[in-house]
C-alpha positions in Angstrom: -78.8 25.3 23.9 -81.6 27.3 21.8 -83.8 24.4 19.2 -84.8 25.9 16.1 -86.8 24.5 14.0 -86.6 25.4 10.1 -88.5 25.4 7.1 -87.0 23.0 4.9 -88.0 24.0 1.2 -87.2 27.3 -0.2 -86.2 29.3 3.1 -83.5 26.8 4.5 -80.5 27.8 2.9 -81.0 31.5 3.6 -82.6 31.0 7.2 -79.0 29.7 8.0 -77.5 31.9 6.4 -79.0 34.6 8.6 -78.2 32.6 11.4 -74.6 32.7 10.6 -74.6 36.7 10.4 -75.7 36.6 13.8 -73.0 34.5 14.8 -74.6 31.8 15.0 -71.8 29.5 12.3 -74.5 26.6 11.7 -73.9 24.1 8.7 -76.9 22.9 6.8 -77.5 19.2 8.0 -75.3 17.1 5.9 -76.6 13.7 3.8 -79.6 11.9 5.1 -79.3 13.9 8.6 -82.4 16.8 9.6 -80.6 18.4 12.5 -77.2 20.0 13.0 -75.4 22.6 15.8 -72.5 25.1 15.5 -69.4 24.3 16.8 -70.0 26.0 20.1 -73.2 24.3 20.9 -75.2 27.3 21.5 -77.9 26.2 18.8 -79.6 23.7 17.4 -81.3 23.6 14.1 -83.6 21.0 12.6 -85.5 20.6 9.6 -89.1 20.4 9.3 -91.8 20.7 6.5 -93.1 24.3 6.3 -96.8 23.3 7.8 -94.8 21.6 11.0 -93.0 24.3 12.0 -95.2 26.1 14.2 -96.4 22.9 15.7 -93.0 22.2 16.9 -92.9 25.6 18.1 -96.4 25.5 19.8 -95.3 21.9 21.8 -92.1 23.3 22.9 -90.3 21.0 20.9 -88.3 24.0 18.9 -88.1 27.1 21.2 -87.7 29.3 18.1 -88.4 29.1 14.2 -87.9 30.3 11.3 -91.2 30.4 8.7 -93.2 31.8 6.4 -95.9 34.7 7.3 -98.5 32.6 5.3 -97.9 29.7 7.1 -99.0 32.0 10.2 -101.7 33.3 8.9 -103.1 29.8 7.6 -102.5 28.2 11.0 -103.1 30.7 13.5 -100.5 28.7 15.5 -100.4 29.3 19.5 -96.8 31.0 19.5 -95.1 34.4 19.7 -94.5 36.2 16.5 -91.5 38.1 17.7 -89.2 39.7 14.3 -90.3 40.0 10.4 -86.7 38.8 8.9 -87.2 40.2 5.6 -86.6 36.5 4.0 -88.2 34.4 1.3 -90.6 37.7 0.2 -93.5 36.2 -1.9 -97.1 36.9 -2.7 -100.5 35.0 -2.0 -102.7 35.6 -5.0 -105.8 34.9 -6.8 -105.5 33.7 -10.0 -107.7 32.1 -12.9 -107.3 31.6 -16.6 -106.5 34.4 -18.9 -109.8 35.2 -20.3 -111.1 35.4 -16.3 -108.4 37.8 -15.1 -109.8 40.8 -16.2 -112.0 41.4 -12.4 -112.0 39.9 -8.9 -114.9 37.6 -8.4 -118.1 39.4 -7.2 -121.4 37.9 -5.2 -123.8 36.7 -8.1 -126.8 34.6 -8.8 -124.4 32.1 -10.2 -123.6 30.6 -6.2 -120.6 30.1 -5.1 -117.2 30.9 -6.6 -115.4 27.8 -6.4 -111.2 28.0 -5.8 -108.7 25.6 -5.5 -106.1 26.5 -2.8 -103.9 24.8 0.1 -105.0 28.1 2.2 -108.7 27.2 2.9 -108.5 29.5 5.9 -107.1 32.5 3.9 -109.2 31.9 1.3 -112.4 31.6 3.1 -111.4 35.0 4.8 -110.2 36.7 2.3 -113.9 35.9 0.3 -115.6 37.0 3.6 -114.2 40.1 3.6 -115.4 40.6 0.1 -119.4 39.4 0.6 -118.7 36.8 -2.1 -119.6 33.1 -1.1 -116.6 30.6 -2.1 -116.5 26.8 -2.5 -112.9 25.6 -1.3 -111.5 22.6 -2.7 -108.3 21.8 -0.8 -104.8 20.5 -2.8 -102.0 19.8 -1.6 -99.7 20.9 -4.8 -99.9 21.2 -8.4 -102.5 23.6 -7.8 -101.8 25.3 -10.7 -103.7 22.7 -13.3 -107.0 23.0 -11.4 -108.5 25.2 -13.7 -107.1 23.1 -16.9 -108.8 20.3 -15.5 -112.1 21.7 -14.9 -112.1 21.6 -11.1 -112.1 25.2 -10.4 -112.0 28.6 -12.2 -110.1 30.0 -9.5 -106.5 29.0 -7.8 -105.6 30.6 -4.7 -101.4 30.0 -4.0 -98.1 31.4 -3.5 -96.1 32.9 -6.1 -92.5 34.6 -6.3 -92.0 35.8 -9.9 -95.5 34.0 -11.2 -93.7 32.3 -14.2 -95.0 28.7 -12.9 -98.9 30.8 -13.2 -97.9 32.0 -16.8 -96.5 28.4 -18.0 -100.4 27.0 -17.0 -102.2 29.7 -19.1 -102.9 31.9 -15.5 -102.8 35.9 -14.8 -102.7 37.0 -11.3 -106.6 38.6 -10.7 -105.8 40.2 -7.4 -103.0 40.0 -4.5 -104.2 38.6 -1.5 -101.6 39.1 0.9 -97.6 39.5 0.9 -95.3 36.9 3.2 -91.7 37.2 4.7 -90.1 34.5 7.0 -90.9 35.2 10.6 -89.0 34.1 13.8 -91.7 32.9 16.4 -91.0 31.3 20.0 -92.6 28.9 22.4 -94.7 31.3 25.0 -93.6 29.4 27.6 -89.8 29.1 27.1 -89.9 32.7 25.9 -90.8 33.5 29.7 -88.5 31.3 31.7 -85.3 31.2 29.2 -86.5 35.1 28.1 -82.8 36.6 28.3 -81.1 34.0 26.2 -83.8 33.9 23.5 -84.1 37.8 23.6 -80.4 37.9 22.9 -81.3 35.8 20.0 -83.7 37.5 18.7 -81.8 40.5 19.1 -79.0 39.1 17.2 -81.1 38.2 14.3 -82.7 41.5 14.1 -78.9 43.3 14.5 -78.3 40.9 11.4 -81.6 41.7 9.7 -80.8 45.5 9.9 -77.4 45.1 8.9 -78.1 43.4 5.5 -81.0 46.0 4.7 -78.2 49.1 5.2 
């Protein structure tokens, strides 16, 4: 039986969804419950928060998931990255008050610029590749009222339509990166169960390409 493990905010419902266009006919874990398998008992999923995911993957706890690109890219997690599944499409931006929005931040005289993010890794090399020294302070959420507050001109986060960045007084300065949902595997059960997780994978991209048709 294949353990997947799956981001439980915002990608769930249409990771299983997915799943079941593969032919893979999952339920979404019902009540209090974080784990559920299809009727055949050829999979297993389980919820996890988005951070956890490639740790479970990593430790060969899940031997797939399901999670964002800029979860991947934060992490740099020790697993395969093995099919871009076209799901949960947002953006990772820079963004800063209204009157700020006008340029991207450039070195000065001034220091550092200081940016309130949960991406400290993206951050910092995203401001590397740019020559511009940054001061990360690291939240967890609500990152949006850092610059209200006076604890940073900058935020550095994930957006889909950017409405929650316009209800704080924000404009997006400049895109950092885009993210999808990727499906990633363990390295070592990807070598010794490879045929039955390559026929998974190559059910999910079958599904994949069928939906974008």
């Amino acid at each position: 039986m294949i353990r997947c493990a799956l981001a439980n905010v915002r990608m769930a419902d249409s990771s299983l969804e997915l799943l079941r266009r593969a032919g893979y006919a999952v339920e979404a874990p019902a009540g209090r419950l974080l784990s559920a398998r299809d009727p055949e008992q050829r999979i297993e999923v389980f919820l996890a928060k988005r951070p956890h995911v490639p740790t479970y993957v990593s430790y060969g706890i899940a031997d797939v998931g399901i999670v964002g690109e800029d979860v991947l890219r934060e992490s740099s997690p020790d697993v395969l990255e093995l099919l871009d599944l076209k799901l949960g499409a947002c953006r990772l931006v820079l963004a800063a008050p209204r009157e700020r929005a006008g340029t991207p931040p450039r070195p000065s005289a001034e220091g550092a610029v200081r940016v309130a993010t949960k991406y400290p890794e993206i951050a910092r090399a995203h401001f590397a590749r740019r020559g511009v020294p940054v001061e990360i302070v690291r939240l967890s959420g609500s990152i949006e009222i850092a610059p209200e507050l006076g604890l940073a001109p900058y935020v550095l986060d994930i957006v889909e339509t950017g409405s929650t960045l316009e209800a704080h007084g924000l404009a997006i300065v400049e895109e950092v990166q885009r993210s999808t949902a990727r499906l990633i595997a363990n390295r070592a059960r990807w070598a010794l169960e490879h045929a039955a997780l390559r026929g998974f994978a190559r059910a999910l991209e079958e599904a994949v390409r069928a939906s974008s048709a």
